[in-house]
py3Dmol code that shows the C-alpha trace and the ligand (Angstrom):
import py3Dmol

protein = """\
ATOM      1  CA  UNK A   1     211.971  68.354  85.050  1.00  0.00           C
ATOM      2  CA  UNK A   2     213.552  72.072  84.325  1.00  0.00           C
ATOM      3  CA  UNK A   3     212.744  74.822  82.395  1.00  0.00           C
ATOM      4  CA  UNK A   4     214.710  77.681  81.744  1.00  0.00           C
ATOM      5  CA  UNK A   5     214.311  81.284  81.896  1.00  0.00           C
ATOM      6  CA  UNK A   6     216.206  84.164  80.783  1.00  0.00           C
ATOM      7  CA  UNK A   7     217.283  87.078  82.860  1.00  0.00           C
ATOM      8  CA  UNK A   8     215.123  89.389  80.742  1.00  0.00           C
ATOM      9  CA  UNK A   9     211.748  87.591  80.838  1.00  0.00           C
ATOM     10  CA  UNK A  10     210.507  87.468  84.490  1.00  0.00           C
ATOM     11  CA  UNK A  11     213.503  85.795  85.248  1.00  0.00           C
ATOM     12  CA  UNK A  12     214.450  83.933  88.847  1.00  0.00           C
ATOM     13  CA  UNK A  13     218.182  85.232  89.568  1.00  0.00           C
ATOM     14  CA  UNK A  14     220.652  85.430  92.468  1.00  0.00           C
ATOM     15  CA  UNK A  15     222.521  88.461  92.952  1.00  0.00           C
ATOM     16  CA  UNK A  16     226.087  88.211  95.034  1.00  0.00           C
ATOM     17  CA  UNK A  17     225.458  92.068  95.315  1.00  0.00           C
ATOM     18  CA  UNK A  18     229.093  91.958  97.695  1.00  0.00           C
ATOM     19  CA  UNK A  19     230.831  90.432  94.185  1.00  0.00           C
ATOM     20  CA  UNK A  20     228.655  91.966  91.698  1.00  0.00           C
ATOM     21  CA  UNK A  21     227.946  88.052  90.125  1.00  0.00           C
ATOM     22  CA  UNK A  22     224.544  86.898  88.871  1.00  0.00           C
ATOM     23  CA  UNK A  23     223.733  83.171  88.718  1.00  0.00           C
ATOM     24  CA  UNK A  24     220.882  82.053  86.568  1.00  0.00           C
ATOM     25  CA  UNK A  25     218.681  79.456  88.797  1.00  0.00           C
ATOM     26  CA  UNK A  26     216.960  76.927  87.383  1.00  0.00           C
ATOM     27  CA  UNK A  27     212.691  75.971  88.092  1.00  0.00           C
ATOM     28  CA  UNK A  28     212.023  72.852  89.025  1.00  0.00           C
ATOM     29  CA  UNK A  29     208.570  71.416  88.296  1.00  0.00           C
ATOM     30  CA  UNK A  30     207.552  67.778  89.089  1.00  0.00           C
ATOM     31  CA  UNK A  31     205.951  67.140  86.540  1.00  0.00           C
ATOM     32  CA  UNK A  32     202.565  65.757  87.530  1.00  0.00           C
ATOM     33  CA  UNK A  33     199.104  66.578  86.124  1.00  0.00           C
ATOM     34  CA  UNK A  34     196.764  67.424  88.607  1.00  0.00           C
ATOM     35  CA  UNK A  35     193.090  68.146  88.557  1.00  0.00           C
ATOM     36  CA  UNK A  36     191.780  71.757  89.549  1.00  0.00           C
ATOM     37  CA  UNK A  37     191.093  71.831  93.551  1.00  0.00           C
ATOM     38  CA  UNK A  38     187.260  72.049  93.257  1.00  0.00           C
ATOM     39  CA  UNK A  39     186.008  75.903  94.375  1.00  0.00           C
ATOM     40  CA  UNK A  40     184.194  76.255  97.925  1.00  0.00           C
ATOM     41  CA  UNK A  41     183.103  78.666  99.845  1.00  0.00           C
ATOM     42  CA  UNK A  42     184.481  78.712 103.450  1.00  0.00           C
ATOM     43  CA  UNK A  43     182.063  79.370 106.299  1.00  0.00           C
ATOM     44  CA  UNK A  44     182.509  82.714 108.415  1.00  0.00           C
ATOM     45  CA  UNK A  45     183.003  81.784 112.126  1.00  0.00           C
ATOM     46  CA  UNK A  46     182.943  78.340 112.344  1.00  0.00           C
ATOM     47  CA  UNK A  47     180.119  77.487 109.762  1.00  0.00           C
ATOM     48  CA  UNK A  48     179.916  75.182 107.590  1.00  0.00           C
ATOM     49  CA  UNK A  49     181.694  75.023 104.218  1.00  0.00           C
ATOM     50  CA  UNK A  50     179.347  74.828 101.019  1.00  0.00           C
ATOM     51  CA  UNK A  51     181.135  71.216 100.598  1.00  0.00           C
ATOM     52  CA  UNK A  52     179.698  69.878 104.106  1.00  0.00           C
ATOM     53  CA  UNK A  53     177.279  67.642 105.077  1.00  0.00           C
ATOM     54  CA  UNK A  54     175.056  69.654 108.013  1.00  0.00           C
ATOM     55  CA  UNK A  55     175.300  67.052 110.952  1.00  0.00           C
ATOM     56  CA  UNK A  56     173.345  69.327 112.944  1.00  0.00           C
ATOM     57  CA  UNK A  57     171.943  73.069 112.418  1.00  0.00           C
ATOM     58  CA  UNK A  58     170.204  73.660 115.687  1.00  0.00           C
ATOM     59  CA  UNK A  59     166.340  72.548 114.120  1.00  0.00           C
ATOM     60  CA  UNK A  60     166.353  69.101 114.314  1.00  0.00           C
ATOM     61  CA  UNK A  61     168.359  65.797 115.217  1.00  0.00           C
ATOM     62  CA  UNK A  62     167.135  64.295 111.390  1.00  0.00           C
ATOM     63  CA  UNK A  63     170.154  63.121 110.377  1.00  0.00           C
ATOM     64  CA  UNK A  64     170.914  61.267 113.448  1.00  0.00           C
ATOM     65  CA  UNK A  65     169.069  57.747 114.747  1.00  0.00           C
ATOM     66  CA  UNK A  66     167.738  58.385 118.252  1.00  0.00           C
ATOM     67  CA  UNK A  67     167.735  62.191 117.840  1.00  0.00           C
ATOM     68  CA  UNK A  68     163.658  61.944 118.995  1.00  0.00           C
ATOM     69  CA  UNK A  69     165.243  61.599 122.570  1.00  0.00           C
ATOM     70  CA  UNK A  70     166.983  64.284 122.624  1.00  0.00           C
ATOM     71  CA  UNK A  71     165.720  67.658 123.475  1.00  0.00           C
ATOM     72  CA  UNK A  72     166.542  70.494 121.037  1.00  0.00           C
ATOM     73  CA  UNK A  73     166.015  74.139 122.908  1.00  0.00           C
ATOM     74  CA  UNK A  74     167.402  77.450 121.307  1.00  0.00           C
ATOM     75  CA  UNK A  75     169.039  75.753 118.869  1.00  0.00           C
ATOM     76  CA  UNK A  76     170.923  73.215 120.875  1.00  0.00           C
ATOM     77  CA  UNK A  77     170.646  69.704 121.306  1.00  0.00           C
ATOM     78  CA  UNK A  78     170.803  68.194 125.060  1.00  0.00           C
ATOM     79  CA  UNK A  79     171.643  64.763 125.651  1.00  0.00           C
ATOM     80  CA  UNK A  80     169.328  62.334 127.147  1.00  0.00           C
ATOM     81  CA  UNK A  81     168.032  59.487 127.084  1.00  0.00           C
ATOM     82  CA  UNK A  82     170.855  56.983 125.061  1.00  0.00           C
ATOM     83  CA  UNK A  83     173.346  58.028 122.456  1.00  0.00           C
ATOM     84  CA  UNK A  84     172.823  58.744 118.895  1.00  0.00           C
ATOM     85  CA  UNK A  85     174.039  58.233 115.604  1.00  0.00           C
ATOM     86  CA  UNK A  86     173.914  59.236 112.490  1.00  0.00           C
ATOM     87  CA  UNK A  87     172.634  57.534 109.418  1.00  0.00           C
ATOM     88  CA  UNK A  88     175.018  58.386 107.284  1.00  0.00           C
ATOM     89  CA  UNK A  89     178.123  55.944 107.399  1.00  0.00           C
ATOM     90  CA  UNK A  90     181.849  57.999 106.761  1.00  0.00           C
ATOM     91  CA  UNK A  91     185.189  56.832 106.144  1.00  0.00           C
ATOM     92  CA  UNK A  92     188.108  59.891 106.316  1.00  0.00           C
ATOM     93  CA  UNK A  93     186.487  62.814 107.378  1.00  0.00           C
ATOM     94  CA  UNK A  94     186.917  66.683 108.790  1.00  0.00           C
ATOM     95  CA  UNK A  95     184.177  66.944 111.824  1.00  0.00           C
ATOM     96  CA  UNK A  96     183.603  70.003 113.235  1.00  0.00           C
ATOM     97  CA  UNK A  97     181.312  70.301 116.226  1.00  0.00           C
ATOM     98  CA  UNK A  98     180.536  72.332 119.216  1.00  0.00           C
ATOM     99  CA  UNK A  99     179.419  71.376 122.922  1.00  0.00           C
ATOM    100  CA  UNK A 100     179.126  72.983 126.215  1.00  0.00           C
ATOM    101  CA  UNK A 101     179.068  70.877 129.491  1.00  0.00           C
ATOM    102  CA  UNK A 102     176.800  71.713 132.327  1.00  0.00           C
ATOM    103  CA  UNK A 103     177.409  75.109 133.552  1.00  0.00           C
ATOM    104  CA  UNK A 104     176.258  73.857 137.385  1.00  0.00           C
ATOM    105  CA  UNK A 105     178.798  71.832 138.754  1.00  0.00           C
ATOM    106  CA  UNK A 106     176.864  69.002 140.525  1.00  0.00           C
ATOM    107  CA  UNK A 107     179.973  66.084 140.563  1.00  0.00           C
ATOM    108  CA  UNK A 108     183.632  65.815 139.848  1.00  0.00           C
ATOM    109  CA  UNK A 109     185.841  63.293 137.931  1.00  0.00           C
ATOM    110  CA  UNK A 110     183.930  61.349 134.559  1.00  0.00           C
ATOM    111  CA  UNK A 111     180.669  62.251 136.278  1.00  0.00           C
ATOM    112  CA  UNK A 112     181.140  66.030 135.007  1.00  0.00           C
ATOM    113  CA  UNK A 113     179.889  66.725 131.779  1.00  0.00           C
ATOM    114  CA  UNK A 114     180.394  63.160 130.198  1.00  0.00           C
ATOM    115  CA  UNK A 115     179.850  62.859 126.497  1.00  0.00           C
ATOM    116  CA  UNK A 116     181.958  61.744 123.716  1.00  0.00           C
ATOM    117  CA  UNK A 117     182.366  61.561 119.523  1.00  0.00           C
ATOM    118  CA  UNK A 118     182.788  58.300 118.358  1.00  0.00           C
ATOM    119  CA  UNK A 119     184.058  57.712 114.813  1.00  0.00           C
ATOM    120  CA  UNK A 120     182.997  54.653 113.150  1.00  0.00           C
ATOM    121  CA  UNK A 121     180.515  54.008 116.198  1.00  0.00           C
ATOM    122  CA  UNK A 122     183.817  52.916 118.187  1.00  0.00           C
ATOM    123  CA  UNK A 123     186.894  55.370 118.621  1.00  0.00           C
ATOM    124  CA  UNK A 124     185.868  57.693 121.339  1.00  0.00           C
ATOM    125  CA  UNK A 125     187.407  61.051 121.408  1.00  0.00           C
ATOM    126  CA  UNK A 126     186.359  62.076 125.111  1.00  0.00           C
ATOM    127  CA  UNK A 127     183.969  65.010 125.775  1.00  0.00           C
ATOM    128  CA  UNK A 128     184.547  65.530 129.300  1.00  0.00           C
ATOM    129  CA  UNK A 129     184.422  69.061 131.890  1.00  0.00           C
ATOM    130  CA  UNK A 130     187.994  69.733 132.435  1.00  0.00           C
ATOM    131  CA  UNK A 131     187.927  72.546 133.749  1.00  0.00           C
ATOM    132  CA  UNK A 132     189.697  72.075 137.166  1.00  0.00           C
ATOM    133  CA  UNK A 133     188.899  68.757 137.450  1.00  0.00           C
ATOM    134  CA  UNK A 134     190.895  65.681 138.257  1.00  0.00           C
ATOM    135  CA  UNK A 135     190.684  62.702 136.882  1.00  0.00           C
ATOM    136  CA  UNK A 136     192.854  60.196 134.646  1.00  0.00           C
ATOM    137  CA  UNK A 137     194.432  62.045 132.143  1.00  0.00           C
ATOM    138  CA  UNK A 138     193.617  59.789 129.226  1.00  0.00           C
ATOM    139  CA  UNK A 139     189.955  60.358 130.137  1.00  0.00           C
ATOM    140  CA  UNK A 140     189.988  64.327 130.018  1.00  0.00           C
ATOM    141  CA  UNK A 141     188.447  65.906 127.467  1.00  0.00           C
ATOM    142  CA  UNK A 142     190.451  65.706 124.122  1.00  0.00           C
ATOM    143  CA  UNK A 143     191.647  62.601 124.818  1.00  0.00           C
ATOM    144  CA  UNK A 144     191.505  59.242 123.193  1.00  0.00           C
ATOM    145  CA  UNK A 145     189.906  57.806 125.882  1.00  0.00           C
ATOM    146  CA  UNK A 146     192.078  55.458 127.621  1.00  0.00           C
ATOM    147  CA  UNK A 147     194.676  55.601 124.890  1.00  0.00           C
ATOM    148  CA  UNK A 148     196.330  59.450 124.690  1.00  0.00           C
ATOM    149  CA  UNK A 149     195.813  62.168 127.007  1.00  0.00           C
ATOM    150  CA  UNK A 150     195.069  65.380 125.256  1.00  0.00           C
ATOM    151  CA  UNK A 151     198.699  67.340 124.932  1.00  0.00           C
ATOM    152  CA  UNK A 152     197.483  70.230 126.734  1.00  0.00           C
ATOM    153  CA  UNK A 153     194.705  70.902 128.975  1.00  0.00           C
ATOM    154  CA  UNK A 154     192.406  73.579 126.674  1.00  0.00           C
ATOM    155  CA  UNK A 155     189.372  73.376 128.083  1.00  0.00           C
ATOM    156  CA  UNK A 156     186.748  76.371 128.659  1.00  0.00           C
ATOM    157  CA  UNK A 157     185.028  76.631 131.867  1.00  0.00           C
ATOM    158  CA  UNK A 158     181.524  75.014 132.564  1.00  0.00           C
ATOM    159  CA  UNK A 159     178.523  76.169 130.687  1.00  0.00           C
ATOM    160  CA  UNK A 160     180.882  77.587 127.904  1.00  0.00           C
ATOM    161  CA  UNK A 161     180.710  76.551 124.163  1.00  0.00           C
ATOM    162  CA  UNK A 162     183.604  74.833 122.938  1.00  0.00           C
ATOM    163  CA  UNK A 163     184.675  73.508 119.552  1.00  0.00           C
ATOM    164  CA  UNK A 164     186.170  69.984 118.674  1.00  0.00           C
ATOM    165  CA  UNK A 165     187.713  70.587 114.584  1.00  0.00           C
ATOM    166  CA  UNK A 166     189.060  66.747 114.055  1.00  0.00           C
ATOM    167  CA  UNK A 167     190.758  65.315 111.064  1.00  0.00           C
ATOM    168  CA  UNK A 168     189.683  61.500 111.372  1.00  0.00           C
ATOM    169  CA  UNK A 169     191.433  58.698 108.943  1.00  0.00           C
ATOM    170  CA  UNK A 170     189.862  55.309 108.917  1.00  0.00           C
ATOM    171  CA  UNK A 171     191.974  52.617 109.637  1.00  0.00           C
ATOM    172  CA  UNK A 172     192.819  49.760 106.911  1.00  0.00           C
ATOM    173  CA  UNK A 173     192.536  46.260 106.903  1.00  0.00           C
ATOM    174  CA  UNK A 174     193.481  43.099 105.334  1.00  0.00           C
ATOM    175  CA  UNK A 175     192.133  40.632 103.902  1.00  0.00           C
ATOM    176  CA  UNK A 176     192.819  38.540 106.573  1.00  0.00           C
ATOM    177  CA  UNK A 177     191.504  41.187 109.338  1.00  0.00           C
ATOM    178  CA  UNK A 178     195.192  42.186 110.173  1.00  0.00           C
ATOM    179  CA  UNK A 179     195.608  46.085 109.933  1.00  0.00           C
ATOM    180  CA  UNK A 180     197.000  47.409 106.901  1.00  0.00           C
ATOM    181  CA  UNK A 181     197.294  50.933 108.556  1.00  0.00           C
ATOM    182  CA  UNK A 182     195.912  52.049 111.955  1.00  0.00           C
ATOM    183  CA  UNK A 183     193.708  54.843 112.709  1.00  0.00           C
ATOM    184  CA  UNK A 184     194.971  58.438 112.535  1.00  0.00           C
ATOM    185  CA  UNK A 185     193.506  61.498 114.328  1.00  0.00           C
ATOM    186  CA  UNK A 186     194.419  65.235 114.856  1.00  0.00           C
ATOM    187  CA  UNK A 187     192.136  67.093 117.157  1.00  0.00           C
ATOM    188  CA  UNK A 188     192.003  70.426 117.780  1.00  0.00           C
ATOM    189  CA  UNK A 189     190.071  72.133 120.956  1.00  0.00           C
ATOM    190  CA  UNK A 190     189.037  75.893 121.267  1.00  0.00           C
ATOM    191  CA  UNK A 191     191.617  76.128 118.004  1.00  0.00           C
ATOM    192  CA  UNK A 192     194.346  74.417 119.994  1.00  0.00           C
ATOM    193  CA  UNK A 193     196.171  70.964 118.720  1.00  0.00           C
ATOM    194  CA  UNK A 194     195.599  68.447 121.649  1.00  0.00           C
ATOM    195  CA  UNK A 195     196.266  65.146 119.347  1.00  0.00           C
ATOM    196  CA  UNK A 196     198.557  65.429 116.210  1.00  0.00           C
ATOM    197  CA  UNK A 197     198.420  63.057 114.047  1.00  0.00           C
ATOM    198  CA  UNK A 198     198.047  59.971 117.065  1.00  0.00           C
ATOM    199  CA  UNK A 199     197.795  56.835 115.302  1.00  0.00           C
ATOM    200  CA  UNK A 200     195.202  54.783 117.517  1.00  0.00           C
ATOM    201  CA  UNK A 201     195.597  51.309 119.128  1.00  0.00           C
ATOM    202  CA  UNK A 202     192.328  50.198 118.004  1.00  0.00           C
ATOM    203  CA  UNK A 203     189.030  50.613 119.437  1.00  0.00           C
ATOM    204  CA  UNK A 204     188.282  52.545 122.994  1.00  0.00           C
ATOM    205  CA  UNK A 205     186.934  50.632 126.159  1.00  0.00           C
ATOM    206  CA  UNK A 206     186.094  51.556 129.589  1.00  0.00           C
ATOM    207  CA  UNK A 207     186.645  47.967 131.101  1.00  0.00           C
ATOM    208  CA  UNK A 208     189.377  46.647 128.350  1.00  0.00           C
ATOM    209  CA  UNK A 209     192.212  47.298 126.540  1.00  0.00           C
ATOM    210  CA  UNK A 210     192.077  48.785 122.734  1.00  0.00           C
ATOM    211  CA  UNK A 211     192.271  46.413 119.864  1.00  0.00           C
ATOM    212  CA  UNK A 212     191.010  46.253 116.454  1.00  0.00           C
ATOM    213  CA  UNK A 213     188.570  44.368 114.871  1.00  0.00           C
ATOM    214  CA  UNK A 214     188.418  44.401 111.010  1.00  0.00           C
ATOM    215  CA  UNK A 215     184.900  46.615 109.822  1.00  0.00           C
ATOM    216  CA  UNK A 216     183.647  48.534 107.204  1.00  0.00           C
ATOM    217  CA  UNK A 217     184.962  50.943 105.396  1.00  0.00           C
ATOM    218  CA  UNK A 218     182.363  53.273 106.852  1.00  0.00           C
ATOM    219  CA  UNK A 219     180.665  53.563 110.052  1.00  0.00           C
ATOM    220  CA  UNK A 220     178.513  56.365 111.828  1.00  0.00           C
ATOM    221  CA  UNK A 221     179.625  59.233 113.806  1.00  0.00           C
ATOM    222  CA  UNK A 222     178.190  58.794 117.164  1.00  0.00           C
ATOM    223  CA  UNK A 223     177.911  61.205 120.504  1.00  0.00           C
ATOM    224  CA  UNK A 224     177.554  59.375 124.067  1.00  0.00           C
ATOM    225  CA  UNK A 225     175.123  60.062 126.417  1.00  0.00           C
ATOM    226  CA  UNK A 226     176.547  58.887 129.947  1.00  0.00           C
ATOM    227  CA  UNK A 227     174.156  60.742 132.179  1.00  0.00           C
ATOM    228  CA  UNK A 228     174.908  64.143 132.266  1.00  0.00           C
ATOM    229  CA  UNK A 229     172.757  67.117 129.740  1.00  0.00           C
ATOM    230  CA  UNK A 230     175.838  68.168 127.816  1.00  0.00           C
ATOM    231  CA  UNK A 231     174.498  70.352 125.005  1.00  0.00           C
ATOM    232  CA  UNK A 232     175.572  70.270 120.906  1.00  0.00           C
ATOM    233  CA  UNK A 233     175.231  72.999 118.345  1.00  0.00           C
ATOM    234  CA  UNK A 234     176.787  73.733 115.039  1.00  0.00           C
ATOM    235  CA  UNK A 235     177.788  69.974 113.580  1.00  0.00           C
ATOM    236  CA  UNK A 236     178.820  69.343 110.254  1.00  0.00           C
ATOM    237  CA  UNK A 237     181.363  67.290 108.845  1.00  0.00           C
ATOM    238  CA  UNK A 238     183.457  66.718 105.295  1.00  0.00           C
ATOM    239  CA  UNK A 239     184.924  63.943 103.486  1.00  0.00           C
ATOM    240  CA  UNK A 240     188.070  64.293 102.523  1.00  0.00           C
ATOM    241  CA  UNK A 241     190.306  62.448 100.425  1.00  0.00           C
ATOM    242  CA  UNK A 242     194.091  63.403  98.695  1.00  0.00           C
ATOM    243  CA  UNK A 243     193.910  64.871  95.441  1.00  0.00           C
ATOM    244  CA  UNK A 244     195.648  62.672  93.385  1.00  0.00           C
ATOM    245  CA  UNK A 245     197.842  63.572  90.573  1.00  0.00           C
ATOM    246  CA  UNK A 246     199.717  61.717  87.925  1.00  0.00           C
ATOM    247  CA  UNK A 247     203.302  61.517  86.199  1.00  0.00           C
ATOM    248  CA  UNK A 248     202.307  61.609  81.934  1.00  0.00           C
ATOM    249  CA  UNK A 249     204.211  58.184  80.448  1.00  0.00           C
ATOM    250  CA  UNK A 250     207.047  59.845  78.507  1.00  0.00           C
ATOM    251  CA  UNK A 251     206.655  58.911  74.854  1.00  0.00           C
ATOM    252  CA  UNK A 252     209.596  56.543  73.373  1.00  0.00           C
ATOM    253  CA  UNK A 253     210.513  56.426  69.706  1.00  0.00           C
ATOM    254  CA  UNK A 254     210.258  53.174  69.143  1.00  0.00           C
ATOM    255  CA  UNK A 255     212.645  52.176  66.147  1.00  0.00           C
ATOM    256  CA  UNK A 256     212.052  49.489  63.860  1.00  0.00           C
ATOM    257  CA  UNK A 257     215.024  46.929  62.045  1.00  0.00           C
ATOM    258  CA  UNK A 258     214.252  45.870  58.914  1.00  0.00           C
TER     259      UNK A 258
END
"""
ligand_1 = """\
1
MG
Mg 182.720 59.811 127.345
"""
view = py3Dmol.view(width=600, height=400)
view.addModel(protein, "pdb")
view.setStyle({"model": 0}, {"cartoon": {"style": "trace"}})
view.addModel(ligand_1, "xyz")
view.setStyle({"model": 1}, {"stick": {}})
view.zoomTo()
view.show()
C-alpha cells in the first residue's frame, strides 16, 4: 500500500544535489492493524519489569516446590538438599536469573559449582564454574548440556554473581507426538550471546542421547542441585508471545445482473 506526499507537506524527497534533480519517493505501509504494545515499566539494573512474574526476590523460595530445603541467607538462595521447581507451569518465556558458584575452589571439572536451569523440567542450560576449568565443552556453563557448547567462554570468576537473560521457545508437537517445531533458545551470560537462537535436539541427558518426547504445553522451570552450594538471587521471568497483527479484508463492490 502507498500514500503520497507532496514536497511541501513534510515531504520524503531525494536530492541529486551534484544534478540539482529532486525525486518524489513514495511511503510504503503494510497495511496491517496492530494492537498498541501494552506500556511497562523496565527495571533499573537487572530488575524485574512491572510485566514479570517474581521467581525469586531474595525472601523466600514460595513460588518454587522444594524451596523449604534450601537455605535463603542475605537474600540468596543456596542449593541443597534436591532440586526445585516452580509451581507455576510456562510455555515461551524471557528468564532472567542470577547465580554465583562457590567462591572456594574445592574440585575441578562438573564437580565445580554444578547447577543448572531446566525449562519445562527437562532442557538443561548448564550452570557450571568455568572459570579456568576444563572439562567437556558442551558441559561448561552456558551450554546446552551435552548438545551446544556455549560460543564463547564468559564466565566470571568463583564467588562472583553472574546473570543468565534467556529467551526460551517451547517446542511443538503433533498430534501424533512427532515435532512440529523443535525447541529454540538464545542465552545470554554476563550480557554476552553464548547460544543464538540454537534449536535443541530434544531433551538433555547425562547417560543418553537427546530426544523428544511429546508434553505439555507448559512445564516448570527447574534449578539442579548436584552437590555443590551454588547460590541464586534476583529470578523472575516473562511470557512472551508475538504481537499479532492483521491485513483488513478489502471491501468488493459486489454487482448485481438483473
Ligand atoms: Mg548441571
Amino acid at each position: 500500500m502507498y500514500t503520497y506526499r507532496t514536497l511541501t507537506a513534510g515531504l520524503l524527497a531525494l536530492t541529486f544535489a551534484g544534478l540539482g534533480m529532486t525525486t518524489l519517493v513514495k511511503e510504503w505501509k503494510s497495511g496491517m492493524v496492530w494492537p498498541e504494545p501494552e506500556v511497562i515499566t523496565p527495571g533499573d539494573s537487572n530488575a524485574p519489569p512491572s510485566d514479570a512474574i517474581v521467581l525469586f526476590d531474595g525472601s523466600n523460595l514460595d513460588a518454587w516446590k522444594g524451596g523449604e530445603k534450601w537455605k535463603i541467607e542475605d537474600g540468596y538462595a543456596i542449593s541443597q538438599g534436591g532440586g526445585i521447581a516452580t509451581k507455576e507451569k510456562f510455555g515461551d518465556i524471557q528468564l532472567h536469573l542470577e547465580w554465583a558458584s562457590p567462591e572456594k575452589v574445592t574440585s575441578r571439572g562438573q564437580g565445580r559449582g554444578n547447577s543448572g536451569v531446566y525449562f519445562m523440567g527437562q532442557y538443561e542450560v548448564q550452570i557450571l564454574d568455568s572459570y579456568e576449568n576444563e572439562t567437556y565443552f558442551d558441559g561448561q556453563a552456558g551450554s546446552i548440556y551435552k548438545q551446544s557448547p556455549p560460543m564463547v567462554n564468559a564466565c566470571r570468576p568463583p564467588g562472583e554473581w553472574q546473570t543468565y537473560d534467556i529467551m526460551w521457545t517451547a517446542p511443538r508437537f503433533e498430534e501424533d507426538g512427532s515435532v512440529k517445531s523443535p525447541a529454540v533458545i538464545t542465552v545470554i551470560h554476563n550480557g554476552v550471546v553464548v547460544q543464538n537462537n540454537y534449536e535443541l535436539q530434544g531433551t538433555t541427558h547425562w547417560h543418553k542421547p537427546p530426544g523428544y518426547v511429546k508434553h505439555a504445553e507448559t512445564g516448570p522451570i527447574s534449578l539442579q542441585f548436584h552437590g555443590n552450594p551454588v547460590r541464586f538471587r534476583n529470578i523472575w521471568v516473562r511470557n512472551i508471545q508475538p504481537i499479532v497483527g492483521e491485513m483488513p479484508v478489502e471491501e468488493t463492490e459486489t454487482v448485481t445482473e438483473n
